[in-house]
Residue, then its C-alpha position, 0 to 999 in steps of 0.5 A: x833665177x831670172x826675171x821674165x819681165x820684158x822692156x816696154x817703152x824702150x826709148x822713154x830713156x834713164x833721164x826721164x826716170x831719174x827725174x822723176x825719181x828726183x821729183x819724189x826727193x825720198x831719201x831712200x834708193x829704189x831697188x833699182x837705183x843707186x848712187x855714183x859720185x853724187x849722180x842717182x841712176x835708175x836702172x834703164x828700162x832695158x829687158x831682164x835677163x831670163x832662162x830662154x834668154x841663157x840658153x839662146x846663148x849657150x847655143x850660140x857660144x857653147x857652154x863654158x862661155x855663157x857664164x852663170x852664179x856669182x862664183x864665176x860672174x864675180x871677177x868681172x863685176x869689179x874693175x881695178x880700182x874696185x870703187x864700182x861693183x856691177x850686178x851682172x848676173x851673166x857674162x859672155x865670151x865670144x870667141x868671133x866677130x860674127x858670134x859679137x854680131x849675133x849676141x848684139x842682135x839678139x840683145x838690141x831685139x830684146x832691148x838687153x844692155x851690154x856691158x863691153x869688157x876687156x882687161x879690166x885695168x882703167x881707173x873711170x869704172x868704165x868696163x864694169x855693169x853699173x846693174x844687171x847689163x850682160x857683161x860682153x867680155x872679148x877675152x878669147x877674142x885674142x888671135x894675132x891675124x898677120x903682122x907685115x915685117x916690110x911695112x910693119x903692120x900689126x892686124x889682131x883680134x880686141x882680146x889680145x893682151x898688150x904685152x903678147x903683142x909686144x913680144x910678137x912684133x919685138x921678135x920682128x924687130x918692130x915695137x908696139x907704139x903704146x906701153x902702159x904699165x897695166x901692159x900684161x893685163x889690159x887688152x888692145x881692145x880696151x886700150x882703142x876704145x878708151x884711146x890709151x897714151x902710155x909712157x911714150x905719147x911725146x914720141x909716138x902719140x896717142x892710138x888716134x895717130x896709130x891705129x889705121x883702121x879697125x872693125x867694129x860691131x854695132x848694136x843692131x848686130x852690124x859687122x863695119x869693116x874698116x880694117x884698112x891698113x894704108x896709112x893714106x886713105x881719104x876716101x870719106x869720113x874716117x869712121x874709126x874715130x867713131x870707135x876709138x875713145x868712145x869707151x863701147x858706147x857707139x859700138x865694140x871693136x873686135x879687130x885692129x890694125x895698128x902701125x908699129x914703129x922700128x925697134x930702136x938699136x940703142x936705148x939710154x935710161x937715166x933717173x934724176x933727183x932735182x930739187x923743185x919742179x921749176x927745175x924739172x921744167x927746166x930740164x924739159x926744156x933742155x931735154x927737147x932742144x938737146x934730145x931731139x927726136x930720141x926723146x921718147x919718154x920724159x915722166x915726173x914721179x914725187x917723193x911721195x910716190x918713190x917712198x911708198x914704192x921702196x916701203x910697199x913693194x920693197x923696190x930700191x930708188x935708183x939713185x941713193x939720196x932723197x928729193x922732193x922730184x926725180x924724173x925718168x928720162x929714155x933716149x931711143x935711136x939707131x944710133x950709138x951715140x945717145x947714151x954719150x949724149x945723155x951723159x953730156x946733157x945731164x953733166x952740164x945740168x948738174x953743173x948749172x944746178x938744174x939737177x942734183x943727182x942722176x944716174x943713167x945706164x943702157x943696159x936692159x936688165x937695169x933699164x927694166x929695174x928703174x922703168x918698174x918703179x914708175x909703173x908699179x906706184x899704184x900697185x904701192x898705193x893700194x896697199x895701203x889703202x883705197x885710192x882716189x885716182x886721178x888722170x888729168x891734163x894740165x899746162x905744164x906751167x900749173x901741172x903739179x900745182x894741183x897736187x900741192x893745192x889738194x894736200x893743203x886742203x885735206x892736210x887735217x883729214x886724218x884718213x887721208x895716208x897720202x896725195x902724190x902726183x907722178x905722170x908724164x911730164x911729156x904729154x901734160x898728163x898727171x896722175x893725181x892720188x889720194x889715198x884712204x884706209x877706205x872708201x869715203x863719199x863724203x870725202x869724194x864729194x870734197x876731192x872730186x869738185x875741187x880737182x876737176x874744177x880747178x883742172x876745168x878753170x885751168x884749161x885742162x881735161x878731166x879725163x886724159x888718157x883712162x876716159x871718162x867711164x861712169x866716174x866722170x859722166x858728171x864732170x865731162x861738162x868741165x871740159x866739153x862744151x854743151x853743143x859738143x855734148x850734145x853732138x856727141x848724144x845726137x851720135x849716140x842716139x843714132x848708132x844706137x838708139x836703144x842705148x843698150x850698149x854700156x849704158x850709164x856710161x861716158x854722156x851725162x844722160x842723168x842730171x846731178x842729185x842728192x848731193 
């Protein structure tokens, strides 16, 4: 079943090979190679899983969580969006910091690449083999470890589900400072190591500013505590950055220690229909000097979007009649008075033309009802085909601009279903979509250029909140400049100087070929 065939020569890395294969200019894919949004990976000359090797685990972790066999390796060699599927051939699920510890050691010995993996829900193909890596899935490692009602102190294992924890810290009067749609399957884990934002950054900010300290394991097996939970601590170099938004390329994070913000008393929801997205940065600009600092959420959705939500999933628009934009407004305070405001604010734009239909409501039920048409539309998208995703940040001034370009320039495509864009107007982060009945590289090697080419001409990043996984490594040029790529390869050299840990991933270790 496996390979005894052992690395050698470890650190004459995947670039070296890839170039060598590019030398030879054959059309045809080695075995041990294969083709990613126009980049050509040769597998790295990493260790092969054998028998000894299965067994060796199966003593460390027990035998239901040493997986083995297609049957039960499957479900973890594909991602959300299912563009890439690994080879791996085995899975393990530790249930313990030290077992993680003891896995890297043994895997960095035998120069054995590992595939980190947590809910699986990010759109870069980040979290799934790209070959034969063993997948490390952290999964069982979800024990909530203490949470401090008085400072409001949240300390958890990497494998616990967003939305248990929410549900934790609300029965304490305390909310998680992250919300994503993706909340019932994604892991905390997961959501640090690609730096997630979510729905109310504008408020609370990205996991950067929330996450006051963790534990990680690196790849020789080293167990780093820097699970701090002061929120002042300028004793040397901050070394959770290190971990957070390294997407498990510098090593994997086990436990987090994360500062919760108060639950708000009164919440206010409103839904608006306007008329052009001038007028949506319009009433941005109204909603920060009148809101203040109860603005918690601001999101752009298209009509597009709306339609496909009400016709896929058969969920109701929350107001009647059809725009070409509507945007979701949530208020949140201590106060009673926001929903009055709300009203007051939303009156005055519609009077003044900035808005021309809205409805708003303080009640959870209904609350629930408008936030579930935001955070399903890529549930709605994938059914009715594939989808070409794309997480960007823009200016404001050209944020929508990109999804009206993308549409004139595949209008006489005729698989293309549909391009819609929807995102949070807050933080400058857009959601760009193209849907397909199926997968087509040819296509990909129109939209992928021009999208991240024009977001890089315009200032903006390739990548904003789902990081840049396996589908970006070529593009990361487009927003990072060649002296920080190679920081960041310097580091990753350092940490890790194997590279066995998710390998193929995040730095551009192979140049563009065969386009």
């Amino acid at each position: 079943m496996y390979s005894s065939k052992s690395a050698t020569n470890v650190g004459r890395m995947l670039l070296h090979r890839a170039l060598q294969c590019r030398r030879k200019r054959s059309s045809a894919v080695p075995s041990d190679a294969k083709v990613v949004n126009d980049v050509r990976y040769v597998r790295g000359e990493y260790g092969r899983v054998t028998d000894a090797d299965v067994r060796h685990f199966r003593s460390l972790l027990g035998e239901t969580n040493v997986l083995t066999g297609a049957q039960n390796v499957g479900p973890y060699n594909v991602d959300y969006l299912k563009h890439v599927s690994g080879e791996s051939g085995l899975v393990l699920r530790p249930k313990t910091a030290k077992d993680v510890s003891d896995i890297l050691k043994y895997c960095n010995d035998r120069s054995i690449a590992v595939c980190p993996q947590a809910g699986k829900t990010g759109i870069s193909s980040g979290s799934v083999a790209l070959f034969d890596e063993v997948v490390l899935s952290v999964e069982r490692m979800n024990k909530i470890i203490n949470f401090d009602p008085v400072s409001g102190v949240l300390v958890c294992e990497a494998g616990c589900v967003l939305e248990s924890l929410m549900k934790h810290v609300d029965g304490h009067g305390y909310m998680m400072p992250l919300d994503l749609g993706s909340k019932g399957s994604c892991q905390i884990g997961g959501n640090v190591s690609t730096n997630a934002g979510g729905i109310r950054v504008i408020r609370y900010g990205t996991l950067q500013g929330c996450v006051l300290g963790l534990e990680a394991v690196t790849a020789d097996g080293t167990i780093l505590d820097c699970l701090n939970t002061m929120r002042k601590d300028n004793t040397g170099y901050h070394l959770k950055h290190l971990f957070i938004g390294s997407e498990g390329t510098l090593g994997i994070v086990t436990k987090v220690a994360i500062l919760c913000p108060t639950l708000p008393k009164h919440v206010n929801v409103a839904f608006i229909g306007l008329d052009s997205y001038d007028k949506v940065l319009k009433l941005f600009s109204i909603a920060r000097a009148e809101f203040g600092e109860t603005l918690s959420s601001f999101e752009l959705l298209d009509n597009t979007a709306v339609t496909f939500v009400e016709s896929k999933l058969h969920l109701s628009c929350p107001i009647a009649n059809v725009h070409p934009f509507y945007v979701l407004i949530e208020l949140a305070s201590s106060q009673p008075t926001i929903g009055q405001n709300m009203e007051n604010v939303l009156e005055k734009a519609l009077g003044d033309s900035v808005i021309s239909d809205a409805t708003t409501t303080d009640q959870m039920s209904s609350i629930q009802k408008i936030w579930k048409v935001r955070e399903t539309i890529i549930e709605a998208l994938l059914k009715l085909g594939y989808v070409y995703s794309f997480d960007i940040s823009l200016p404001l001034s050209r944020f929508y601009e990109i999804v009206e370009l993308t549409r004139e320039k595949l209008k006489d495509i005729e698989d293309v279903k549909a391009v819609c864009g929807f995102g949070h107007i807050g933080d400058g982060n857009l959601h760009l979509n193209v849907v397909t009945s199926k997968y087509d590289e040819e296509l990909a090697r129109i939209i992928d250029p021009f999208v991240y080419g024009w977001t890089s001409k315009h200032r903006g990043s390739v990548s904003a909140e789902h990081g840049i996984g396996l589908s970006k490594t070529k593009y990361l040029k487009y927003t990072k400049s060649g002296s920080a790529v190679d920081l960041m390869r310097s580091l990753k050299n350092t940490m890790d100087p194997k590279h066995i840990l998710n390998p193929y991933k995040v730095i551009p270790t192979v140049a563009a070929g065969d386009q």
